[in-house]
mmCIF file of the N, C-alpha and C atoms, coordinates in Angstrom:
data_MODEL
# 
_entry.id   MODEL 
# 
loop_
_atom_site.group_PDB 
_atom_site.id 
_atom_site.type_symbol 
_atom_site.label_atom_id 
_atom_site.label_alt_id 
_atom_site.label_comp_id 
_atom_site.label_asym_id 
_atom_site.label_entity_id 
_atom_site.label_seq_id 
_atom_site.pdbx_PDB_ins_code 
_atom_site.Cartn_x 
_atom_site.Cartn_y 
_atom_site.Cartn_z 
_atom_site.occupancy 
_atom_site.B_iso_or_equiv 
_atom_site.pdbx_formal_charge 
_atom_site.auth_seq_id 
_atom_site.auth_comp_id 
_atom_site.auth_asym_id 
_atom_site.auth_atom_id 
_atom_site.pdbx_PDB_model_num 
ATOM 1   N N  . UNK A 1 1  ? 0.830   -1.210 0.000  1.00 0.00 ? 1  UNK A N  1 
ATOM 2   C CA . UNK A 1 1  ? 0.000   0.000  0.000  1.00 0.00 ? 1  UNK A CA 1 
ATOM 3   C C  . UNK A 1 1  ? 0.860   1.254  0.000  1.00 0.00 ? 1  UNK A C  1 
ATOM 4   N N  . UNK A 1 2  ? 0.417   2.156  -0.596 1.00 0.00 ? 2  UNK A N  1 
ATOM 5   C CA . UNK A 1 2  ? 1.450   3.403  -0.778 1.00 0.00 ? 2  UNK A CA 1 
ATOM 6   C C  . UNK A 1 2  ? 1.181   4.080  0.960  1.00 0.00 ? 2  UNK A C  1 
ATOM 7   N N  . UNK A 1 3  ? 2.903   4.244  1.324  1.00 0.00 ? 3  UNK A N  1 
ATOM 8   C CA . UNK A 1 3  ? 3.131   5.239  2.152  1.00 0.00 ? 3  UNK A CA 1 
ATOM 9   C C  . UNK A 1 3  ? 2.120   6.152  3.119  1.00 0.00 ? 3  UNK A C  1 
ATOM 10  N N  . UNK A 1 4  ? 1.766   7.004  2.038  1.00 0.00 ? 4  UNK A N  1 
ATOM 11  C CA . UNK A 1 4  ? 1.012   8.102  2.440  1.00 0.00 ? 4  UNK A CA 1 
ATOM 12  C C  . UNK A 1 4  ? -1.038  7.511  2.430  1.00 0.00 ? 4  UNK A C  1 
ATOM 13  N N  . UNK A 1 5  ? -1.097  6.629  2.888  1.00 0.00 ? 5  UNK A N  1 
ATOM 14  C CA . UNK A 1 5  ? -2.784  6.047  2.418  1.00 0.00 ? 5  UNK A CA 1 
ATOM 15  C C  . UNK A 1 5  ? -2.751  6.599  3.982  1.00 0.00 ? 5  UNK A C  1 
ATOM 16  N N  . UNK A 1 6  ? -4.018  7.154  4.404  1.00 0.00 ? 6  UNK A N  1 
ATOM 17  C CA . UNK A 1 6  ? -4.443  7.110  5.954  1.00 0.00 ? 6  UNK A CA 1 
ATOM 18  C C  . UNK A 1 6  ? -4.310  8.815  6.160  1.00 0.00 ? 6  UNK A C  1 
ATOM 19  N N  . UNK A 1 7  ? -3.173  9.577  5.365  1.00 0.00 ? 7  UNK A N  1 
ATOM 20  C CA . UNK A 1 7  ? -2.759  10.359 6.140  1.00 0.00 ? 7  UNK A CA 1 
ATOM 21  C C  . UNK A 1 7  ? -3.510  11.722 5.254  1.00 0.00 ? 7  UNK A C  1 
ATOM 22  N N  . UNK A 1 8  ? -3.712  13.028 5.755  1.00 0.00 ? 8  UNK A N  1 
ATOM 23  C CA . UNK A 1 8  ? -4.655  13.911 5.205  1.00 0.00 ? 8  UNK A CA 1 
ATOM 24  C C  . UNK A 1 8  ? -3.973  14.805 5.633  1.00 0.00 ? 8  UNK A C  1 
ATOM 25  N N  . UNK A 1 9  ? -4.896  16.140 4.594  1.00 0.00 ? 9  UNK A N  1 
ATOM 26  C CA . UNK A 1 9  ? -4.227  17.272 5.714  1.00 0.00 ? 9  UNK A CA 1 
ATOM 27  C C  . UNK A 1 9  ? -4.833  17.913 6.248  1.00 0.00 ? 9  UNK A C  1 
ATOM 28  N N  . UNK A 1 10 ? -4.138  18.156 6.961  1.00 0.00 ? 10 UNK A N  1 
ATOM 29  C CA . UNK A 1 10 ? -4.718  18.735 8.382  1.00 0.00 ? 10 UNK A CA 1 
ATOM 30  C C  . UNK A 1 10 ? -4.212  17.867 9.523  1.00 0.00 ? 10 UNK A C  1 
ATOM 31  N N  . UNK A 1 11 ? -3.782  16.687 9.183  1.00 0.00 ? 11 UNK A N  1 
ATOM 32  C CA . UNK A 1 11 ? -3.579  15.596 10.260 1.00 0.00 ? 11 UNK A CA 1 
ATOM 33  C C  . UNK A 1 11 ? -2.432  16.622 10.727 1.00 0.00 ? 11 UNK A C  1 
ATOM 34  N N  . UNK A 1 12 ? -2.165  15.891 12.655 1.00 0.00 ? 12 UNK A N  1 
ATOM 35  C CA . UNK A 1 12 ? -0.870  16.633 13.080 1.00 0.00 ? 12 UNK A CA 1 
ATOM 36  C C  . UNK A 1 12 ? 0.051   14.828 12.954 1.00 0.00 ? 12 UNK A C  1 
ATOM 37  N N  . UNK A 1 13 ? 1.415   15.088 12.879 1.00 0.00 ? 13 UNK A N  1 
ATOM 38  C CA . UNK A 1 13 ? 1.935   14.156 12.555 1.00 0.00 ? 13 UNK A CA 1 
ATOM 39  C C  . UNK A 1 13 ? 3.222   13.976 13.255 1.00 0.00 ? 13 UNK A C  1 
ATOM 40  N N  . UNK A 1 14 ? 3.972   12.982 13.585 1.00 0.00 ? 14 UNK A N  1 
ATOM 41  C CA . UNK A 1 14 ? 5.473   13.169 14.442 1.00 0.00 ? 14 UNK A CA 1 
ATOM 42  C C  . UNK A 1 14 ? 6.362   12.472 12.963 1.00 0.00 ? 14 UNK A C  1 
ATOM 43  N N  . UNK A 1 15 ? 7.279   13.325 13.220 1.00 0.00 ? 15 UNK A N  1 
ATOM 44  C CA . UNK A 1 15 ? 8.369   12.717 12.117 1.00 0.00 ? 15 UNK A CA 1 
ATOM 45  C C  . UNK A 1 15 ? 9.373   11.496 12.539 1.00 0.00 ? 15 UNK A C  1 
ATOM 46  N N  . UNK A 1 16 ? 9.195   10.334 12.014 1.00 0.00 ? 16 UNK A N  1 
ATOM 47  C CA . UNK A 1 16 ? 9.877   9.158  12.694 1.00 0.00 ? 16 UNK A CA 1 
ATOM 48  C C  . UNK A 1 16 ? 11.022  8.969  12.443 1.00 0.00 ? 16 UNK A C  1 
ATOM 49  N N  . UNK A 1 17 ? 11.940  9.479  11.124 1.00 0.00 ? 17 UNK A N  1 
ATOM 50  C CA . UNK A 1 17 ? 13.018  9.425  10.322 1.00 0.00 ? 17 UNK A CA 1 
ATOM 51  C C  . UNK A 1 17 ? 13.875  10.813 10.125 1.00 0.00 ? 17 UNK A C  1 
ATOM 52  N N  . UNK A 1 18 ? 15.117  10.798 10.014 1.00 0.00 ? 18 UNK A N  1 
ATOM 53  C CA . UNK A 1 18 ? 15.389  11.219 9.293  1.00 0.00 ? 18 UNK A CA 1 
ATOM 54  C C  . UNK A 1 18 ? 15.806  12.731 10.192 1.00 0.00 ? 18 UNK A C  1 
ATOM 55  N N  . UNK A 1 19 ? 16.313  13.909 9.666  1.00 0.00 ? 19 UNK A N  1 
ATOM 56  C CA . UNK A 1 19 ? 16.990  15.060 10.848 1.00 0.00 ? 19 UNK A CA 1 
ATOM 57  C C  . UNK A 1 19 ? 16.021  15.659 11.329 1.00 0.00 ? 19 UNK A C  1 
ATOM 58  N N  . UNK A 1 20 ? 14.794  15.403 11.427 1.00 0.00 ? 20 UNK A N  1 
ATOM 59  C CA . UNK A 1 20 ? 13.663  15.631 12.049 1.00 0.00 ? 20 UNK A CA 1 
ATOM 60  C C  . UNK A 1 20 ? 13.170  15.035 12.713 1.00 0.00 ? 20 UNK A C  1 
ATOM 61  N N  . UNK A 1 21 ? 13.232  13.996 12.930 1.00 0.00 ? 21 UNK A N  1 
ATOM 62  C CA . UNK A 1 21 ? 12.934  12.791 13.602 1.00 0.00 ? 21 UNK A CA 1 
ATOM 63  C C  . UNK A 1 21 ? 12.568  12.864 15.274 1.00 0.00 ? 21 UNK A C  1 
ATOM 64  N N  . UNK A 1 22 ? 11.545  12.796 15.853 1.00 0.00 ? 22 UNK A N  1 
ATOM 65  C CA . UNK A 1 22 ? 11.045  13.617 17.314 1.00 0.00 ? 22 UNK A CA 1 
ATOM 66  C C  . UNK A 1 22 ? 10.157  14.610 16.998 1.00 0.00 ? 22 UNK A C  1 
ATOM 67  N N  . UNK A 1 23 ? 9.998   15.774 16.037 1.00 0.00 ? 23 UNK A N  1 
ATOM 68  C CA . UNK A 1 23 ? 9.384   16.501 15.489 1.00 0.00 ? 23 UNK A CA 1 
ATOM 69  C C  . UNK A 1 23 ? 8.102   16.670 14.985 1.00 0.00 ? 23 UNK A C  1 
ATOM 70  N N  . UNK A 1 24 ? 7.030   17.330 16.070 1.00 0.00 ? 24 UNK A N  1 
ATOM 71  C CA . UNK A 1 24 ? 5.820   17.090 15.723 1.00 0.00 ? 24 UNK A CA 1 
ATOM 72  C C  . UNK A 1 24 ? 5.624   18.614 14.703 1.00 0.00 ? 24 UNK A C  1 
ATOM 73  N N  . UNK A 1 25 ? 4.521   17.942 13.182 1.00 0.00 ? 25 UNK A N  1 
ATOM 74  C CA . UNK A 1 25 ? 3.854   18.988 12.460 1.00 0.00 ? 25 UNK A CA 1 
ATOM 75  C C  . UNK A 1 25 ? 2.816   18.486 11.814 1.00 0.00 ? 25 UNK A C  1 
ATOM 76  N N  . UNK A 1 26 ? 2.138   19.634 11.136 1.00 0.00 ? 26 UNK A N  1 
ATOM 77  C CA . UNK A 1 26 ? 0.912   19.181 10.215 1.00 0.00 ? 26 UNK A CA 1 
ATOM 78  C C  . UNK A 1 26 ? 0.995   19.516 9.034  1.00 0.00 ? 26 UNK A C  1 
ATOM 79  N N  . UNK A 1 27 ? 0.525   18.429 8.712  1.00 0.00 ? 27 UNK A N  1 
ATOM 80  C CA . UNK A 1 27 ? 0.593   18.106 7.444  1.00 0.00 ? 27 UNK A CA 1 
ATOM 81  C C  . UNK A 1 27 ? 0.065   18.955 6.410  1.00 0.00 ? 27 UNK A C  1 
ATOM 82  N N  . UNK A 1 28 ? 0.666   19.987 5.187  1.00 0.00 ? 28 UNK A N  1 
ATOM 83  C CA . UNK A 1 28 ? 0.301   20.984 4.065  1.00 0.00 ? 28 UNK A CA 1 
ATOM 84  C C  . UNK A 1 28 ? -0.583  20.428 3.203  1.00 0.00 ? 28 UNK A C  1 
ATOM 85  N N  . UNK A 1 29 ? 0.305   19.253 2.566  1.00 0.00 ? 29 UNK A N  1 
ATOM 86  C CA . UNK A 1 29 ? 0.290   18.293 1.247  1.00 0.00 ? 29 UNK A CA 1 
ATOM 87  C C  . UNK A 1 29 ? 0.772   17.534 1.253  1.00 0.00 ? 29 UNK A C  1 
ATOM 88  N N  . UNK A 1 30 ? 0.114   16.764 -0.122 1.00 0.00 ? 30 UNK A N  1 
ATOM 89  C CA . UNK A 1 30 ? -0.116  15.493 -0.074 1.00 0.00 ? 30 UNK A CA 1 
ATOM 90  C C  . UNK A 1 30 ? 0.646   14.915 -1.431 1.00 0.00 ? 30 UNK A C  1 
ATOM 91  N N  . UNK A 1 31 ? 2.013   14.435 -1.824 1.00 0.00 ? 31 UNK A N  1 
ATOM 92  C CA . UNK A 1 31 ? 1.788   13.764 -2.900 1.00 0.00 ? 31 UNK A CA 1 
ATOM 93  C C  . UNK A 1 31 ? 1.895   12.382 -3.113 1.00 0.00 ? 31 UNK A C  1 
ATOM 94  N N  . UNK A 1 32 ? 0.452   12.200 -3.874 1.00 0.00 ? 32 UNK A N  1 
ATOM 95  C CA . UNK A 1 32 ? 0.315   10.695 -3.781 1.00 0.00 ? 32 UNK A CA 1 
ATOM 96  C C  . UNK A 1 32 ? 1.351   9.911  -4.402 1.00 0.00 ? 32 UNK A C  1 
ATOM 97  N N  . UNK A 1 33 ? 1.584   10.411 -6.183 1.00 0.00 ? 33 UNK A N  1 
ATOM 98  C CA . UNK A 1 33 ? 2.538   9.808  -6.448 1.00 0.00 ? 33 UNK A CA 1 
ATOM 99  C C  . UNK A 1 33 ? 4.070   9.594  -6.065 1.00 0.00 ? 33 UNK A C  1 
ATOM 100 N N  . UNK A 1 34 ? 4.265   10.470 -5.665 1.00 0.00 ? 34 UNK A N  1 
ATOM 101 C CA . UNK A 1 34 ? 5.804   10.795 -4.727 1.00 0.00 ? 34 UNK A CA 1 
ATOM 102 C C  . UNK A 1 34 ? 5.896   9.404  -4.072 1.00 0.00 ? 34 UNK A C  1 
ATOM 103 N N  . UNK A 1 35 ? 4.779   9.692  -2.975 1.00 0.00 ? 35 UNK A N  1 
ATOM 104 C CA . UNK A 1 35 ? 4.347   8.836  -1.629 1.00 0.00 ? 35 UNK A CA 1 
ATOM 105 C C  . UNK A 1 35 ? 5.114   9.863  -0.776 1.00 0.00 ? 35 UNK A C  1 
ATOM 106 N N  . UNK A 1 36 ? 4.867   11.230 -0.916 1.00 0.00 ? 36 UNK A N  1 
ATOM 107 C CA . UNK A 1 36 ? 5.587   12.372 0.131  1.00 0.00 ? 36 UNK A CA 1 
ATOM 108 C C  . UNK A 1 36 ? 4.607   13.537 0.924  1.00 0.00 ? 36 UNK A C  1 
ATOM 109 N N  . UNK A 1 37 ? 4.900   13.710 1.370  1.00 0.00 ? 37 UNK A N  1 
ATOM 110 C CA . UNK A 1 37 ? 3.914   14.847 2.726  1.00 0.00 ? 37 UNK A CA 1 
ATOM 111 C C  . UNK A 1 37 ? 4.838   15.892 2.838  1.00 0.00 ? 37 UNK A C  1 
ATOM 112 N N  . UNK A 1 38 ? 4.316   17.071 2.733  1.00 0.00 ? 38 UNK A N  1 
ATOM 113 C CA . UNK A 1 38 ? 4.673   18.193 2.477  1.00 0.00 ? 38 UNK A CA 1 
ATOM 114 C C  . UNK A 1 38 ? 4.569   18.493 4.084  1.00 0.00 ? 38 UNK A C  1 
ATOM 115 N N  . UNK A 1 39 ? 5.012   19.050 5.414  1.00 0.00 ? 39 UNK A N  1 
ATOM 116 C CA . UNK A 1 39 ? 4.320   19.428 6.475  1.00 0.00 ? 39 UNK A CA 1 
ATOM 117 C C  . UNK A 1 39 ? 5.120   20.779 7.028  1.00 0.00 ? 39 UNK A C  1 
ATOM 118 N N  . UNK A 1 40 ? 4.563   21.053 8.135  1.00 0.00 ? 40 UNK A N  1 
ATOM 119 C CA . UNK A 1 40 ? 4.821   22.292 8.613  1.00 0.00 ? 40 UNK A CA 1 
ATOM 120 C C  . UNK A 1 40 ? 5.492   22.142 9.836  1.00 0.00 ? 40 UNK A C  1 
ATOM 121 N N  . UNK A 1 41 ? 6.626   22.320 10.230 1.00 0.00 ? 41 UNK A N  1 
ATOM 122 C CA . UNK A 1 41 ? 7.038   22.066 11.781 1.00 0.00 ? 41 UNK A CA 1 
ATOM 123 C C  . UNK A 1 41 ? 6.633   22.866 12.675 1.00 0.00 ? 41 UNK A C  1 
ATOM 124 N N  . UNK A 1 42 ? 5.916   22.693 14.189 1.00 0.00 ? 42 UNK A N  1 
ATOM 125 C CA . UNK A 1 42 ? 5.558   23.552 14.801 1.00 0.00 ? 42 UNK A CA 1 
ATOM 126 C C  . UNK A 1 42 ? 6.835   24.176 15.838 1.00 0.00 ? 42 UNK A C  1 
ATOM 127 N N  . UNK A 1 43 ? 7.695   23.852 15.888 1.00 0.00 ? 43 UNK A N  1 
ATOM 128 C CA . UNK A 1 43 ? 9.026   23.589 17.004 1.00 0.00 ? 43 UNK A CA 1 
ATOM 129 C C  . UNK A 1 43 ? 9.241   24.565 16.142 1.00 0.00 ? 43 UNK A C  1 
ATOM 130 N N  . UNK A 1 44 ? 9.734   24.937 14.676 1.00 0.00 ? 44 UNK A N  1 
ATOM 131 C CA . UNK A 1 44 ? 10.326  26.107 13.918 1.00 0.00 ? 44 UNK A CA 1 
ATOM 132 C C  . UNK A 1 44 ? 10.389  27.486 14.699 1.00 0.00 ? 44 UNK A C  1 
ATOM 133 N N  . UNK A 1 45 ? 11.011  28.080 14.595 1.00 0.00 ? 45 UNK A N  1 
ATOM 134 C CA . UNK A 1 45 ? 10.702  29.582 14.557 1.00 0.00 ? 45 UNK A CA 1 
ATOM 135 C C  . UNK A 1 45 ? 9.969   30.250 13.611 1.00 0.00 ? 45 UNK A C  1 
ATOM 136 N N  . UNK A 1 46 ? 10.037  29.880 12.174 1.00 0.00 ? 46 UNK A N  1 
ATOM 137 C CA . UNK A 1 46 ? 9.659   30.489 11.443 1.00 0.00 ? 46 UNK A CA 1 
ATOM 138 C C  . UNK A 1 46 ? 9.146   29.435 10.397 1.00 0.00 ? 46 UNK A C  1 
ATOM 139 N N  . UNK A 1 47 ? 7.627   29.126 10.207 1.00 0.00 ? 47 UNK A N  1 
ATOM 140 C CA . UNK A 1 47 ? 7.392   27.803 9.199  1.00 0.00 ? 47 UNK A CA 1 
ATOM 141 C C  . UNK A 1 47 ? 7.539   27.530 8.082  1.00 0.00 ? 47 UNK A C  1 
ATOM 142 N N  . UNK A 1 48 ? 8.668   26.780 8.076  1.00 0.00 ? 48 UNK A N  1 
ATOM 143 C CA . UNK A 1 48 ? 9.125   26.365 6.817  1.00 0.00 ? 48 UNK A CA 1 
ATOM 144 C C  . UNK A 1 48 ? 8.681   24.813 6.350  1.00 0.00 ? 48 UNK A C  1 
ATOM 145 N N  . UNK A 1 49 ? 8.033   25.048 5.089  1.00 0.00 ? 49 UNK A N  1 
ATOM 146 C CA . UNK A 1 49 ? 7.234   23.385 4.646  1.00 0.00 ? 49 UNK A CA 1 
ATOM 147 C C  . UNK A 1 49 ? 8.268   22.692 4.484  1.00 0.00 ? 49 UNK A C  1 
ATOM 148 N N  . UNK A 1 50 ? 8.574   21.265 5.049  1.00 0.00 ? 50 UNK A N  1 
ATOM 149 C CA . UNK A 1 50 ? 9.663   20.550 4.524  1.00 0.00 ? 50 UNK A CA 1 
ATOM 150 C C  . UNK A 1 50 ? 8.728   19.536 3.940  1.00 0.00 ? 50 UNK A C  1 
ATOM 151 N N  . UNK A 1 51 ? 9.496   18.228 3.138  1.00 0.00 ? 51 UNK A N  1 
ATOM 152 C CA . UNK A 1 51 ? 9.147   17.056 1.626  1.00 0.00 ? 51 UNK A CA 1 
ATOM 153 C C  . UNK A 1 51 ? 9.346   16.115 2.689  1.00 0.00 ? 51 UNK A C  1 
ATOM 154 N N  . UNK A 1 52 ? 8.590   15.380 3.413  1.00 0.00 ? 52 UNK A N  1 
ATOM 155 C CA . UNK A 1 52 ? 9.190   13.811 3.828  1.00 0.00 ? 52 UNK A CA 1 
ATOM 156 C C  . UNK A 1 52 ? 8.759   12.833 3.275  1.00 0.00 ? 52 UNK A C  1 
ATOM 157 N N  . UNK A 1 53 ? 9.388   11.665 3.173  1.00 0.00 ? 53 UNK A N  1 
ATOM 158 C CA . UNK A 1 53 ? 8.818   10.470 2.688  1.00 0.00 ? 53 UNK A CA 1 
ATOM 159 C C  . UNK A 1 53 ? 7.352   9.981  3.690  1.00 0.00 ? 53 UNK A C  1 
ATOM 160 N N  . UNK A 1 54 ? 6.534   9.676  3.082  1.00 0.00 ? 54 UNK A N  1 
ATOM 161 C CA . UNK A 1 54 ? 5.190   9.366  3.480  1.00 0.00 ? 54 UNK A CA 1 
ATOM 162 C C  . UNK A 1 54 ? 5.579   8.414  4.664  1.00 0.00 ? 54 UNK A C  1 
ATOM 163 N N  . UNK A 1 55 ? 6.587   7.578  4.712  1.00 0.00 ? 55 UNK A N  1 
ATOM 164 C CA . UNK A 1 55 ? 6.607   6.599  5.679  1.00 0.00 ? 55 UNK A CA 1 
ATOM 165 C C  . UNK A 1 55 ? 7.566   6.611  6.812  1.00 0.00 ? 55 UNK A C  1 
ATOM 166 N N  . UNK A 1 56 ? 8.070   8.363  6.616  1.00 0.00 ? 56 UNK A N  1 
ATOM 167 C CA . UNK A 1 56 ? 8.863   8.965  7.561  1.00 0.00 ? 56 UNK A CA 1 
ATOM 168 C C  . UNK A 1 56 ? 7.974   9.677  8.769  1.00 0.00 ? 56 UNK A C  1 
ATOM 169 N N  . UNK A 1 57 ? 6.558   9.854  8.421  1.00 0.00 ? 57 UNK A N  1 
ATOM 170 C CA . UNK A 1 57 ? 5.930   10.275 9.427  1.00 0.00 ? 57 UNK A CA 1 
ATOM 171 C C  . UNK A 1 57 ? 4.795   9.177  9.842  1.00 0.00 ? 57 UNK A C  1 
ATOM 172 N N  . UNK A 1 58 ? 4.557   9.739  11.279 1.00 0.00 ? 58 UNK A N  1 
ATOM 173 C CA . UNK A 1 58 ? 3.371   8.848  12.059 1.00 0.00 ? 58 UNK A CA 1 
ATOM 174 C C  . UNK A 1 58 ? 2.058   9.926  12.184 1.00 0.00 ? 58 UNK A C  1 
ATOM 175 N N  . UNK A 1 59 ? 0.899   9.809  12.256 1.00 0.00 ? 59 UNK A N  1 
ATOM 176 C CA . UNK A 1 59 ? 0.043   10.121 12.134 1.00 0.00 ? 59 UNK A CA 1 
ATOM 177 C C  . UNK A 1 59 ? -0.338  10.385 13.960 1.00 0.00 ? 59 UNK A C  1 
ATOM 178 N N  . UNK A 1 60 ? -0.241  11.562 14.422 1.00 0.00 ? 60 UNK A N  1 
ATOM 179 C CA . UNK A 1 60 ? -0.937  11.828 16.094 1.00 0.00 ? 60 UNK A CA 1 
ATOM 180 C C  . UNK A 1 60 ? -2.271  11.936 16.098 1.00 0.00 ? 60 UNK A C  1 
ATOM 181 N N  . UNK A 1 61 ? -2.694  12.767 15.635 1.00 0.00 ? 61 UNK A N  1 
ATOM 182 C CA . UNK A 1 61 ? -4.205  13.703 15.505 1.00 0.00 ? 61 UNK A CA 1 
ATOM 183 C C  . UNK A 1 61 ? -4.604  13.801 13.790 1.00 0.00 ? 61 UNK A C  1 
ATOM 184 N N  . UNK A 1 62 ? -5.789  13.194 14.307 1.00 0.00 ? 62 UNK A N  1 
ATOM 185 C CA . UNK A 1 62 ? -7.190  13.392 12.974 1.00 0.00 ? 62 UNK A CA 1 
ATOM 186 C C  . UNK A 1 62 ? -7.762  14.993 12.533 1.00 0.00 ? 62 UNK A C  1 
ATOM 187 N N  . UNK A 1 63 ? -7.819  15.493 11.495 1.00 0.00 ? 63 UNK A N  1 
ATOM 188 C CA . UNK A 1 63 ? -8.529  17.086 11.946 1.00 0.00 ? 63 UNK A CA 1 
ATOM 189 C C  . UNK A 1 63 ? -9.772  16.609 11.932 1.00 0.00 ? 63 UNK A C  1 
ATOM 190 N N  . UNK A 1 64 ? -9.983  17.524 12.756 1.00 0.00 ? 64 UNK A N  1 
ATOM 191 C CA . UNK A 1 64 ? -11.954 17.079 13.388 1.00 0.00 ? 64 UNK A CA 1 
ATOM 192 C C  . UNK A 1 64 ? -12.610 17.691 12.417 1.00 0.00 ? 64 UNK A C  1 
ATOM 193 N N  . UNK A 1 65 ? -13.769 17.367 11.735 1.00 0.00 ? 65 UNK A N  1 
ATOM 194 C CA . UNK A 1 65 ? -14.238 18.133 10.936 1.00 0.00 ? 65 UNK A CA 1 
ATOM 195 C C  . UNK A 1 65 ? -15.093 18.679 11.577 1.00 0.00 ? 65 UNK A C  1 
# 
């Protein structure tokens, strides 16, 4: 199953991999074909979208609709 299935945006997400790794954000975008998540770090000073691999992040929080 691709990477990124489950995950949306708006979800908040922890980064499991990689120099981010500990790092909770939410998620911008979505690319399916990639299998990559675009997200937002909240720890930043200043929010910068980083590219992770879909299976570099874990999924914390659902956005409530």
């Amino acid at each position: 199953p691709p990477a990124v299935t489950g995950i949306e945006e708006g979800n908040i997400v922890e980064v499991i991999a990689g120099p981010f790794k500990g790092e909770k954000a939410r998620v911008q975008r979505i690319d399916q074909a990639k299998e990559e998540v675009t997200v937002e770090l909240f720890e930043a000073m200043v929010p910068i979208p980083i590219t992770v691999r879909g299976d570099h992040v874990r999924v914390l929080e659902k956005e409530v609709n």
